[in-house]
Legacy VTK file of the C-alpha trace (Angstrom):
# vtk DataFile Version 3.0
C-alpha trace
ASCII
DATASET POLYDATA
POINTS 336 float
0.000 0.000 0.000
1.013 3.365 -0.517
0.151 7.437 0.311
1.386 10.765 -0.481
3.756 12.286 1.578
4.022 16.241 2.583
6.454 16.256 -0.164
4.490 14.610 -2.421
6.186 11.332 -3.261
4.482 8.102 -2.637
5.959 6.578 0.951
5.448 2.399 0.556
4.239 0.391 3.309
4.466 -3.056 4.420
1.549 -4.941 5.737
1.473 -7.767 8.000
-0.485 -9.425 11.373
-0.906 -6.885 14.373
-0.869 -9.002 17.328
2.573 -10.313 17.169
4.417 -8.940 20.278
7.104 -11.468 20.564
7.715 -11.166 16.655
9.015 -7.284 17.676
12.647 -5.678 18.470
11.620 -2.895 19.833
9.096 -2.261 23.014
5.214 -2.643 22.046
2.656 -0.772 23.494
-1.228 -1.350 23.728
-3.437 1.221 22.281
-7.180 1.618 22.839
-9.515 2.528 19.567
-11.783 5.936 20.248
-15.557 5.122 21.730
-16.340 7.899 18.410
-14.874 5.377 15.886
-18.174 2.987 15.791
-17.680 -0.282 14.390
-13.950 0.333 14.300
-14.184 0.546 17.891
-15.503 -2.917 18.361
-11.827 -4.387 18.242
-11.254 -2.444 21.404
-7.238 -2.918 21.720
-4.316 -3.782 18.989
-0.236 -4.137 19.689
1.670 -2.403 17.918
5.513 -1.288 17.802
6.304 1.830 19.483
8.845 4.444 16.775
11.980 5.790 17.757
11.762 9.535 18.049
14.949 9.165 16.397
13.798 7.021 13.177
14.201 8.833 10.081
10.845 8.297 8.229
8.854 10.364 5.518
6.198 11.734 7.866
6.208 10.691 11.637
2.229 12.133 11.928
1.318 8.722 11.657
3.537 6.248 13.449
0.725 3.391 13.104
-2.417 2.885 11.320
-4.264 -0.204 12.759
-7.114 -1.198 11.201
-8.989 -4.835 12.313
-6.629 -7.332 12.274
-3.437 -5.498 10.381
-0.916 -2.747 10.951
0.753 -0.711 8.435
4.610 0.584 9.221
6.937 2.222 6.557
9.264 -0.349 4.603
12.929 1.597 3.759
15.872 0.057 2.458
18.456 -0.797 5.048
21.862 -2.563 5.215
23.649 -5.009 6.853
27.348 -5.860 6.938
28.918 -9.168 7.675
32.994 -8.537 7.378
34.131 -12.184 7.656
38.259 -12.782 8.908
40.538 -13.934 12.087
42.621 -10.751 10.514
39.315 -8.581 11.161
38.487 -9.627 14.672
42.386 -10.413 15.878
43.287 -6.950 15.364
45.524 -7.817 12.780
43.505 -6.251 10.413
42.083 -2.913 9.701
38.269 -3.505 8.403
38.357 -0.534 5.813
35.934 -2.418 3.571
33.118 -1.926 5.957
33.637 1.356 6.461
33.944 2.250 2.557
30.439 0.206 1.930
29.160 2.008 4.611
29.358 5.492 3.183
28.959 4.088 -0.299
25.562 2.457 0.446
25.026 5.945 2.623
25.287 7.985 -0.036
22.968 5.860 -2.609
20.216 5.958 -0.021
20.782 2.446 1.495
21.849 2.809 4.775
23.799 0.617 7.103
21.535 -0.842 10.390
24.403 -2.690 11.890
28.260 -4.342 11.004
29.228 -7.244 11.954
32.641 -9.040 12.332
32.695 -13.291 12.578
35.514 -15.466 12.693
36.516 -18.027 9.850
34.031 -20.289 11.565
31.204 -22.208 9.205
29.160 -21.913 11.775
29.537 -18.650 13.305
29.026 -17.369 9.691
26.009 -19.453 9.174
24.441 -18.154 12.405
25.027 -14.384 11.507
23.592 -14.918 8.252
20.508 -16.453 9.425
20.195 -13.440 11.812
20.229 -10.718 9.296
17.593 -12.753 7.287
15.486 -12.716 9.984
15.183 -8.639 10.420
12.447 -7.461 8.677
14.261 -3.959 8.746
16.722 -5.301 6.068
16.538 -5.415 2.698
20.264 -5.844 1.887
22.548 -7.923 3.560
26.680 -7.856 2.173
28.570 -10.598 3.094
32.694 -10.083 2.568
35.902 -11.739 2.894
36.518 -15.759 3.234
36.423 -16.221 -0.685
39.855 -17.283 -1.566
41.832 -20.544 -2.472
42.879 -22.104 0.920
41.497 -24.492 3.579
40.413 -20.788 5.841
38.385 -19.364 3.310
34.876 -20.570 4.140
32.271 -18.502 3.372
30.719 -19.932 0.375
30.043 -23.255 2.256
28.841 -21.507 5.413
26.070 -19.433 2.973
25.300 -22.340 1.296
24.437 -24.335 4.705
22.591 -20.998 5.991
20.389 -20.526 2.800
19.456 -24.590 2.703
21.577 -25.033 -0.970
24.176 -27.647 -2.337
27.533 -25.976 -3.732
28.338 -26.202 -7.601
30.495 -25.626 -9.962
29.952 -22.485 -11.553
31.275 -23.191 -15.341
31.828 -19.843 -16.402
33.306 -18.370 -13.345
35.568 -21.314 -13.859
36.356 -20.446 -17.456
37.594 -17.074 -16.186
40.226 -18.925 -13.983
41.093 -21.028 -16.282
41.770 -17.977 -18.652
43.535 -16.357 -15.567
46.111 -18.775 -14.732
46.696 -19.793 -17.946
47.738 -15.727 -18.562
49.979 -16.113 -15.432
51.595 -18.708 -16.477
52.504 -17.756 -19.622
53.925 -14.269 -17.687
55.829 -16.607 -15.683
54.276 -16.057 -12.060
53.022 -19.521 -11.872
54.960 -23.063 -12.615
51.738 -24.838 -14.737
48.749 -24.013 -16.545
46.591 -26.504 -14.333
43.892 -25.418 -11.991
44.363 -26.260 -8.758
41.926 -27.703 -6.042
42.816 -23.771 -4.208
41.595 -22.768 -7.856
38.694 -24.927 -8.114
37.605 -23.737 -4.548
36.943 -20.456 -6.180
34.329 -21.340 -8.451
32.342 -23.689 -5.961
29.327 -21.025 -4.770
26.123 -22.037 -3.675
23.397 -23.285 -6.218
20.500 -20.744 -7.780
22.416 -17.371 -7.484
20.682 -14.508 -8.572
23.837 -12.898 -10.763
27.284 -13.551 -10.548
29.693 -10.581 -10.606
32.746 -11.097 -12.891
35.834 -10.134 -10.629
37.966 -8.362 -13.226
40.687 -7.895 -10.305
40.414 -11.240 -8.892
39.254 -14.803 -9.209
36.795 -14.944 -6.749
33.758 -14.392 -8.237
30.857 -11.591 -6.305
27.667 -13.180 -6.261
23.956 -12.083 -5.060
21.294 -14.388 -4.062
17.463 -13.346 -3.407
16.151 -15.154 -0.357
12.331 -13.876 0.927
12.299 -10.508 -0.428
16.428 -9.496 0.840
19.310 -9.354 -1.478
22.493 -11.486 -0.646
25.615 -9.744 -1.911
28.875 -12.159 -1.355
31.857 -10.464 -1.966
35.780 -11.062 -1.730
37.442 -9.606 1.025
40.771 -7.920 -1.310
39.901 -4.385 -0.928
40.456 -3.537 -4.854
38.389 -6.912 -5.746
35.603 -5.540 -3.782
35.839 -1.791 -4.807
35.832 -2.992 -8.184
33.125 -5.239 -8.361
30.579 -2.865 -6.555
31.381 -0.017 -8.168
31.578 -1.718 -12.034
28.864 -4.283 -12.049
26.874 -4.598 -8.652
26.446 -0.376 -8.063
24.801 -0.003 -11.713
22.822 -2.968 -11.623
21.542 -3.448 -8.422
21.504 0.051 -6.405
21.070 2.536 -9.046
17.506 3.258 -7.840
18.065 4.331 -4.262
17.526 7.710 -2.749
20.429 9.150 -0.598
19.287 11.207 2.542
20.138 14.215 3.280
23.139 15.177 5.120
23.755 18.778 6.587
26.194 19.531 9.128
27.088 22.587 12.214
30.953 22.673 13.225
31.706 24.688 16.570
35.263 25.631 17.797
35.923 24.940 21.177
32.369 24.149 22.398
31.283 21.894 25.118
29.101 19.287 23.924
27.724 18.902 27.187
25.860 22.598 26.635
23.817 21.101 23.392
22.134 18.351 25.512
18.666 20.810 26.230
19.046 21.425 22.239
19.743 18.116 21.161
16.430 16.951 23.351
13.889 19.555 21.978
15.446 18.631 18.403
14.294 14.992 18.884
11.026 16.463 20.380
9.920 18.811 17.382
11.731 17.102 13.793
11.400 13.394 14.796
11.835 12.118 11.505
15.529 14.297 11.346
18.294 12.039 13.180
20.442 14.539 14.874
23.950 13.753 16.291
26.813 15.500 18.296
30.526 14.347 17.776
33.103 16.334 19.188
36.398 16.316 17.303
39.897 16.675 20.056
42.053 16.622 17.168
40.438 19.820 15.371
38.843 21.326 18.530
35.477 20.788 17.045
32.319 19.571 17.747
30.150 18.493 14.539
26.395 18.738 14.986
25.461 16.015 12.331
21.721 16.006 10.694
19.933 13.377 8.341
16.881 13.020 7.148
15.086 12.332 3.994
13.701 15.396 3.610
15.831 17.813 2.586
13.677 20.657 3.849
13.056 19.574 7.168
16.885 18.984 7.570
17.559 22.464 6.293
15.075 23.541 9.220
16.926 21.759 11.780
19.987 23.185 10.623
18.617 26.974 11.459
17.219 26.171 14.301
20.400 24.699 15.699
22.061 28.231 14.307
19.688 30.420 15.642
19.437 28.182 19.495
23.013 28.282 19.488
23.639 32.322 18.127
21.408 32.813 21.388
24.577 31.253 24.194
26.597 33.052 21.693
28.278 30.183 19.026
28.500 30.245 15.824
28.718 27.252 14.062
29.902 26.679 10.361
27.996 25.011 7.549
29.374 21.874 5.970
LINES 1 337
336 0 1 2 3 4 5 6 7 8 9 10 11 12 13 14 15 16 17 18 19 20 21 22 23 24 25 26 27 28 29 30 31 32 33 34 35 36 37 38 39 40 41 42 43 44 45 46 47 48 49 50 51 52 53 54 55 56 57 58 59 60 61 62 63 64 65 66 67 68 69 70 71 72 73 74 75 76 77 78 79 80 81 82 83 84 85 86 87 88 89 90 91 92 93 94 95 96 97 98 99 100 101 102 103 104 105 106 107 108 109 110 111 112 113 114 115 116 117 118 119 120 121 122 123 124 125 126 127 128 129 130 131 132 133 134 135 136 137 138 139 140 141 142 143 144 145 146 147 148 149 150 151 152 153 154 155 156 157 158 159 160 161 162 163 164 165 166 167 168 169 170 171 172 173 174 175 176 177 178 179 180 181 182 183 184 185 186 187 188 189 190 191 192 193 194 195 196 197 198 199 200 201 202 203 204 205 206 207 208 209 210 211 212 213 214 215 216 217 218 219 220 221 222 223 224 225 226 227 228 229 230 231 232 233 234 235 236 237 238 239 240 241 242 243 244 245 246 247 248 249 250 251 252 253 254 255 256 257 258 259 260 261 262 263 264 265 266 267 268 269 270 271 272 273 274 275 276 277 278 279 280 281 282 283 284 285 286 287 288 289 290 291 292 293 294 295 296 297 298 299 300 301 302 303 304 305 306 307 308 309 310 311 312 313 314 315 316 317 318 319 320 321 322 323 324 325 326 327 328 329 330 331 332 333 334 335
């Protein structure tokens, strides 16, 4: 279902069951129907989930609509991130991947709910997967690292045991290795021609994928599976690998329709954030659907007040309000 916005887009919704409390992650609440409503009012009391006054949605007005035996709640695109490596979570490693999806998918208006680092254990893996499948706030879940030739790299057998398939040979991801090692052998980096079992590894990914990405940087192919309405991305963990394959083939093809929020930002020299917390709490209070943030900087002497929303009017009005509050205890802050 859909309705018109203050903006005058069309906001989709998602319907399901109302009286599913334990089916919630967030606290539920029990609200009574009007006496005035008439036969509406003869379901006297429905569950539903209560917002966060710090969601960003197209028009808070409404935060539920119940009707009989259904609610009605916004459905946005959100992201997950699974970074998958001992290297990650020893310390060994710094995770820049996640952090470079994370702006990426921020900035084509698919927004990251949560990152997650696991071990190179198939079950671990399998576990995490399962979890992200099961939050109906998702509806992209990127899985990297784990992809490579030796006995660690596990990922395509742990997906594969989360999403219920057999692994297979995927012929034309194997013709590209082929192709590959036949090139590096010829440049002399490699002693034969012949695949190897590390090789063959490579081109083992779990049956029924969606697409498969090419890897022109690589071996390991990307691939993206569609599992109960949620897009699986599986990516290789090489930094330039994954660059290249989401910005190339899987950016194009399968994001190209987002819409980025807004992003407006207030930087203050030498200001004490502990002076914005009356601000920060009438903020929340009067542009709910405008997350609002305060991260002080003790390299720069700054603090940045941070705003998002999808409306890029109602951010704009946050950001004067913030100027004129703050021009009042005499700051100045400077637009980014």
């Amino acid at each position: 279902m859909a309705r018109a916005t203050a903006s005058g887009f069309e906001q989709p919704f998602q319907v399901g069951p109302g009286p599913l409390r334990d089916k919630f992650d967030r606290p539920v609440v029990t609200i009574s129907h009007p006496a005035a409503q008439g036969e509406a009012a003869a379901l006297a009391r429905e569950e539903v989930a209560e917002t966060d006054s710090l969601d960003v949605t197209a028009d808070d007005s409404i935060k539920a609509l119940v009707l009989h035996d259904w609610y009605i709640v916004p459905r946005m695109a959100a992201s997950s991130l699974i970074a998958i490596g001992d290297e990650l979570v020893g310390g060994f490693t710094l995770d820049s991947n996640s952090h470079w999806l994370a702006e990426r998918l921020r900035l084509l208006g698919y927004p990251v709910k949560r990152i997650t680092a696991i071990r190179d254990r198939p079950q671990e893996i399998a576990e995490q997967l399962k979890r992200e499948l099961a939050d109906p706030e998702l509806t992209h879940v990127f899985v990297s690292g784990g992809l490579g030739p030796t006995p660690d790299d596990r990922t395509f057998a742990s997906v594969a045991e989360a999403l219920g398939r057999e692994l297979v040979i995927w012929d034309e991801t194997l013709a590209r290795i082929e192709r590959r090692v036949r090139r590096m052998h010829e440049a002399g980096l490699l002693e034969s021609p012949d695949v190897t079992e590390g090789n063959l590894r490579m081109a083992r990914i779990p049956d029924r994928p969606s697409h498969v990405f090419k890897n022109k940087r690589g071996m390991a192919p990307g691939v993206v599976y569609e599992v109960e309405g949620k897009r699986i991305f599986v990516l290789p963990g090489v930094p330039l690998e994954l660059k290249g394959i989401f910005t190339e083939e899987l950016e194009p093809q399968f994001l190209a329709d987002g819409s980025a929020a807004t992003v407006r930002e207030l930087r203050f020299m030498f200001a004490v954030e502990a002076r914005f917390y009356p601000l920060m709490r009438e903020i929340e209070e009067k542009f709910p659907d405008v997350s609002v943030g305060s991260y002080p900087n003790f390299e720069t002497k700054e603090l940045v007040i941070r705003c998002l929303g999808s409306d890029p009017k109602r951010v704009d009005e946050v950001i004067e309000f913030v100027r004129r509050r703050t021009a009042q205890l005499g700051m100045t802050g400077e637009a980014r």
